[in-house]
C-alpha positions in Angstrom: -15.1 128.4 140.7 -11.6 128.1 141.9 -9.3 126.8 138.4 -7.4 124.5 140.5 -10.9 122.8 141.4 -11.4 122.7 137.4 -8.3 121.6 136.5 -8.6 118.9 139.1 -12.2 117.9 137.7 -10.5 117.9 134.1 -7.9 115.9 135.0 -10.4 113.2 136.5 -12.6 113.3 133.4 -9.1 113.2 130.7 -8.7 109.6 133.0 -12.6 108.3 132.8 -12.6 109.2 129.5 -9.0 108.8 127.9 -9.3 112.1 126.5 -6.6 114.7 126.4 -7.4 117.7 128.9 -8.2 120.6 126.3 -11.6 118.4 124.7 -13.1 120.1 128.1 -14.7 123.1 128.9 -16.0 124.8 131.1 -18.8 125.6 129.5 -19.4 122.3 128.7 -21.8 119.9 130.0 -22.5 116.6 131.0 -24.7 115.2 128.5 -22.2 116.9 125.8 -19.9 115.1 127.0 -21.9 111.9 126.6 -21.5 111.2 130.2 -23.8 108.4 131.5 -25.1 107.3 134.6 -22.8 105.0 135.4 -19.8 107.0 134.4 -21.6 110.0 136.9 -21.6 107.7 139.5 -17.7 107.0 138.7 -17.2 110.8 138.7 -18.4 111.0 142.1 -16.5 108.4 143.6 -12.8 109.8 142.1 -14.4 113.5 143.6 -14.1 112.0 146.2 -11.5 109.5 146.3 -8.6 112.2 144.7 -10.1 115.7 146.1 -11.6 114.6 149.6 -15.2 115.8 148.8 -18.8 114.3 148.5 -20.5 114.9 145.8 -23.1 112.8 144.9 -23.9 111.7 141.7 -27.3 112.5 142.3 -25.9 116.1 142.2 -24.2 115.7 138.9 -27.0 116.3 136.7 -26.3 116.0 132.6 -27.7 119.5 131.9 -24.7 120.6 135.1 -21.3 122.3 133.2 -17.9 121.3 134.6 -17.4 125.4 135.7 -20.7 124.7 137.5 -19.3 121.6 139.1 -16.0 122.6 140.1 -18.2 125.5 141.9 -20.4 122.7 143.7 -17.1 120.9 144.5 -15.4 124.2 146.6 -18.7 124.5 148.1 -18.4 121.4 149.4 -14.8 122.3 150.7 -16.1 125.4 152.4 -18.0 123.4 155.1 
């Protein structure tokens, strides 16, 4: 997991969820977070809108962590 990846995904979840940056994780996961479906599908769209990469929100699972994601997210990158 690259930290700049994480740091970007925090930064898009501190927006969705008007949160400041340090209530994140990575350890933590979706369905802590009380992330829903709608908001996952939101998550995928700023992925992709702000850092250039698909991720589906079929992907983003509730039981996934944000290290876990940020990993799926330079994986994505690297093709």
């Amino acid at each position: 997991m690259s930290t700049t990846t994480y740091h970007q995904l925090v930064e898009i979840l501190a927006k969705l969820h008007d949160a400041p940056a340090d209530r994140f994780t990575p350890e933590a996961t979706f369905a802590g977070l009380d992330v829903d479906s709608l908001t996952m599908v939101e998550i995928s769209i700023r992925i992709e809108r702000d850092l250039g990469v698909t991720v589906h929100d079929s992907e983003l699972r509730p039981t996934l962590t944000l290290g876990r994601t940020a990993a799926l997210i330079d994986a994505q990158r690297a093709r």
